[in-house]
N, C-alpha and C positions, 0 to 999 in steps of 0.2 A: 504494500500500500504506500500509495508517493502519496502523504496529504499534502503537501506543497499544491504540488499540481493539481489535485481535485480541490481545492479551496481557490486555487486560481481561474476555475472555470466558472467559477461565478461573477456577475457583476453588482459589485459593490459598491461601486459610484464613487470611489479612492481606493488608493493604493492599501494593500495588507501589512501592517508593519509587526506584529506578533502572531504568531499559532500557541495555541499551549491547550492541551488535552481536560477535558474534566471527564475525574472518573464516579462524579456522582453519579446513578439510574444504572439499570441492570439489563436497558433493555435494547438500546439505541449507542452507538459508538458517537463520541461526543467530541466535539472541539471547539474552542472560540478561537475566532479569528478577529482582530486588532483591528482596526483604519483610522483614519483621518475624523469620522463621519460620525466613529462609534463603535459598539461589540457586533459580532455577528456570529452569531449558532451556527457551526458547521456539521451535520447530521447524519451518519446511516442509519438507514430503513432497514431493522432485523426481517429476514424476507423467513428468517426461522417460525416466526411468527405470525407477519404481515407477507402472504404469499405475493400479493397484487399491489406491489409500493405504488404504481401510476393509480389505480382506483384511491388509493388513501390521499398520495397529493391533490387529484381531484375532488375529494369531499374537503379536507382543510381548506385549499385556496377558494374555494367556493364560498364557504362558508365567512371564511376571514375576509372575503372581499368583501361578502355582504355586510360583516358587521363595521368594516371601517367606513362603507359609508352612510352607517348610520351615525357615527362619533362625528363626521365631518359636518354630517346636517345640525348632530345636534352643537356644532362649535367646540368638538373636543379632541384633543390629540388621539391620531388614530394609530401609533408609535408604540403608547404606551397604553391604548385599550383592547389590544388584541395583537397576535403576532402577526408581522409584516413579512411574506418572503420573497425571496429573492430568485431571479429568473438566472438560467444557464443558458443563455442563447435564446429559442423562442418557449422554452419549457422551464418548468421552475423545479426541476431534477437535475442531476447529471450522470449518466453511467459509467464507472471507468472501467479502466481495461480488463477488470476482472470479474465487470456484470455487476457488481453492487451498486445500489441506487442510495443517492447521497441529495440533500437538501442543505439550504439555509434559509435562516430571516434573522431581525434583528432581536438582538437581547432586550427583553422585556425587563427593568433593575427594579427589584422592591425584596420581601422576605415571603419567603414559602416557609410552612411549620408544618411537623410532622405530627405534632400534638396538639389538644387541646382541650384544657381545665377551664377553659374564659366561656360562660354563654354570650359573652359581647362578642369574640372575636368568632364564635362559631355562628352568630347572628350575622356577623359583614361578608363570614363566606358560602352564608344561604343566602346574602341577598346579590352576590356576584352572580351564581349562579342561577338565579331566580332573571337577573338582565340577561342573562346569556341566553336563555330559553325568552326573553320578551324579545330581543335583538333581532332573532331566527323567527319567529315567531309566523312572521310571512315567508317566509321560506318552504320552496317546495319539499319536503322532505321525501319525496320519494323519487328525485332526482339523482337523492345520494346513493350510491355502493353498501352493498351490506358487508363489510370488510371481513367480521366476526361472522358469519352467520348463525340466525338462533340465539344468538348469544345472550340475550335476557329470555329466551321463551321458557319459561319455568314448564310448561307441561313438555317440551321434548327431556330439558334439564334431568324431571321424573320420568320419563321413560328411557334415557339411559341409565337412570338408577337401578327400572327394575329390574334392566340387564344385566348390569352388572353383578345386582341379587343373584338373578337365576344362575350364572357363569360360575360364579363364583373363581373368579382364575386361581386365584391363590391360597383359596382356605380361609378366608377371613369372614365371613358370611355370620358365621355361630358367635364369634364374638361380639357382634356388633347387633344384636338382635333387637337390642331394646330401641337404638338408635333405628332400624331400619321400620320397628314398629311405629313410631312417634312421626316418621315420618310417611309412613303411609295412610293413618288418621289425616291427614291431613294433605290428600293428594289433593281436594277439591281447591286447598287456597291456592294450588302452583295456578290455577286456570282464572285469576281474577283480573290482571293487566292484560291477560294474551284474550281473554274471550272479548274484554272493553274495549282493547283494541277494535276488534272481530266484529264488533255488532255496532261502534262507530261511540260508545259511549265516550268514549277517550280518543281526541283527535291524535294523528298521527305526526310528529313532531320531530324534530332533530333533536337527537339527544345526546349527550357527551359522551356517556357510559362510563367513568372512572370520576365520579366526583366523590376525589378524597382530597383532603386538606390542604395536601401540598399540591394542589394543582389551581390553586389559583395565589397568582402575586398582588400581596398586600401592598399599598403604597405605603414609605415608613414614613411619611408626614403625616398623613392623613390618616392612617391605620384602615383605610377600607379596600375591599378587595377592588384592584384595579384590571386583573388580565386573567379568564380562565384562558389555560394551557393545556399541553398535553391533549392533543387533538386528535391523536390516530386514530380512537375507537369511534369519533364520531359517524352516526350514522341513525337510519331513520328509525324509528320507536315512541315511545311514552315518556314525558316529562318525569312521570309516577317510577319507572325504571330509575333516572338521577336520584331524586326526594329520597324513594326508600334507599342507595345505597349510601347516599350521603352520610342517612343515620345511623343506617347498619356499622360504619365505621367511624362516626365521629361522635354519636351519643351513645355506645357504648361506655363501661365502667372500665372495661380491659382491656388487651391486647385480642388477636382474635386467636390466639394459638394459647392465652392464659387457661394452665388446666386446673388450678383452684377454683372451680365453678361457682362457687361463694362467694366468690368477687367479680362476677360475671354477671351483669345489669342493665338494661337501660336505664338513664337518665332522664326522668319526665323536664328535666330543664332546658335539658340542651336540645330536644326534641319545639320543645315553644318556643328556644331562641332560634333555631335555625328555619322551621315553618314563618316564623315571623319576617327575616328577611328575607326569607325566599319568593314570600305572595308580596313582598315590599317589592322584593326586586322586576318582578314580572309587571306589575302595575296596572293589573286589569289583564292579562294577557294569559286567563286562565279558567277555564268552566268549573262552572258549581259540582258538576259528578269528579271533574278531578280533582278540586279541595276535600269532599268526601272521601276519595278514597288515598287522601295522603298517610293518614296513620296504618291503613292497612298494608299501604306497597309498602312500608317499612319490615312487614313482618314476612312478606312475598318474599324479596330480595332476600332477606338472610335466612327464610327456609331457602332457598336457590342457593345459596353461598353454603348451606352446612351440605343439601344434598351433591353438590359440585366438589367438595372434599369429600367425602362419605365416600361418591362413587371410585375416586382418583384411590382412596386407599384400598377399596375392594377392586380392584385393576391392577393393582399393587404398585403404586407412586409413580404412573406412568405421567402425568402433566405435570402437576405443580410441585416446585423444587422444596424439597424433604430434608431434614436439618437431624432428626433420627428415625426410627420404623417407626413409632406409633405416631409420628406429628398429623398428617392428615385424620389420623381419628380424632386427636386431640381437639383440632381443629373443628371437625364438625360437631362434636360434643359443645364446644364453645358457643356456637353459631346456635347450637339447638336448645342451650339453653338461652338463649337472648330471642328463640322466639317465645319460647314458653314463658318469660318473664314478661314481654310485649304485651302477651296474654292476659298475664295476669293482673297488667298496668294501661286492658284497652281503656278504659273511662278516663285516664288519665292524659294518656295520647290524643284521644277523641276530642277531649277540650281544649288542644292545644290548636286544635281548624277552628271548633265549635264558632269564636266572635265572627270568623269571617263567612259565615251562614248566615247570617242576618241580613 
């Protein structure tokens, strides 16, 4: 790999005067490149992952075109409210010589956090991406590439469960019995976003897919979310798909792999701070059946998230990267009590929509 030269085939509108590697993310090969002008993200596309890098560049620039010119209408920097990228010629890719697809755009500067104890700070980052989905909002969404396929549909999610059940590849079936039980009680809620979908009760929307904390940048003056990021998964679905994973991961008590289950919770606070800025941030750019069923996709999405480890570890760790044998089970034990606590805490949840029924 020359990065010299694959960083030079972009136009950056001045000359490059640093390269230097970041080895933050696990998923993308990273570099910043230097200018005159400013930083610029120099980027491959893991195609380990992302088979189709040109369908993904096409849902990003699409997207990100539409939303900067909405920043311009509304009189705001379009620089620093979504990423800008950068064209290689007449395409905003480059292939080198070894077939790897590489992009850039400009560095977005603010703080990404990986945690969060603050319902203020998990309030600014439901209401970033509450704009993000008002932004798109006229947006054809079914213009976009389904990059992931299925990738939130919870009812195929459970039917490669049951498969996994019946195969049993590995022997792990008898252990997991209780989990597999709890889980099938409850095959009817995999089908509540994919049937709304289906029957048009839930308009169909561009939806990020990965709204976790560090994906959107705070501004450090202002402390409010300035730039959602991390664009690849975007693609066409349910707002209700973002919402519930939002919480599934940021109003949690724990880690999602913590196997002390007694400290495994949701938090009805950080559930009414982040629904708060998220219907702030949308600003009307949202129907009554989808504020109804914002506390439930919360419970959808993380039964999705336990059944999606559950299956990997009856498969025997063939997807998601494994830290010892039993972390996948761990993992969905975790997830499965966070929905049964959900459960336990719907009236709690429920009023956290409830004022915006009125």
């Amino acid at each position: 790999m020359n990065i010299e030269k694959i960083v030079a085939a972009f136009d950056f509108g001045a000359p490059v005067t640093a390269i230097r590697e970041c080895r933050i993310g696990h998923i993308n090969s990273t570099f910043f490149a230097d200018c005159a002008n400013g930083r610029f993200v120099v980027q491959r596309i893991n195609r380990g992952i992302f088979k189709r890098p040109e369908e993904i560049m096409s849902n990003v620039v699409g997207v990100t075109t539409h939303i900067r010119k909405k920043l311009i209408a509304e009189g705001k920097d379009p620089d620093t409210g979504t990423l800008t990228f950068v064209k290689s010629g007449e395409r905003y890719f480059h292939i080198d010589e070894e077939g790897e697809y590489w992009r850039a755009y400009r560095f977005v500067d603010g703080d990404c956090f990986n945690a969060c104890d603050s319902a203020a700070l998990f309030s600014r980052v439901g209401s970033a991406f509450g704009r993000f989905q008002r932004q798109l909002a006229d947006y054809d969404a079914a213009t976009l590439y389904e990059v992931i396929p299925d990738f939130h549909n919870t009812v195929k999610r459970y039917e490669a469960f049951e498969a996994a059940v019946a195969a049993d590849a590995v022997g792990r079936a008898a252990e997991c019995a209780e989990e597999i039980a709890f889980i099938r009680e409850r095959r009817d809620v995999c089908a509540i976003i994919v049937d709304g979908l289906a029957d048009g009760r839930f308009p169909l929307r561009v939806t990020h897919n990965d709204t976790k904390l560090n994906n959107v940048v705070m501004n450090r003056e202002t402390g409010e979310g300035q730039c959602v990021i991390d664009l690849d998964t975007v693609m066409p679905g349910s707002l209700l798909y973002d919402f519930g994973d939002a919480i599934r991961f940021g109003a949690s008590s724990a880690p999602e792999d913590e196997t002390d289950l007694s400290r495994v919770y949701v938090k009805p606070e950080m559930v009414a701070a982040f629904t708060e800025g998220f219907i702030e941030g949308l600003a009307g750019a949202i129907t009554v059946e989808e504020i109804k069923a914002l506390p439930e996709s919360a419970r959808v999405i993380t039964l999705e998230g336990a059944i999606r480890f559950l299956t990997d570890y009856l498969n025997g760790d063939t997807y998601f990267r494994i830290h010892y044998p039993t972390h996948n089970l761990d993992r969905a034990r975790n997830q499965l009590k966070l929905v049964a606590d959900m459960e336990e805490r719907r009236a709690e949840l429920e009023a956290s929509v409830a004022k915006y029924l009125v």
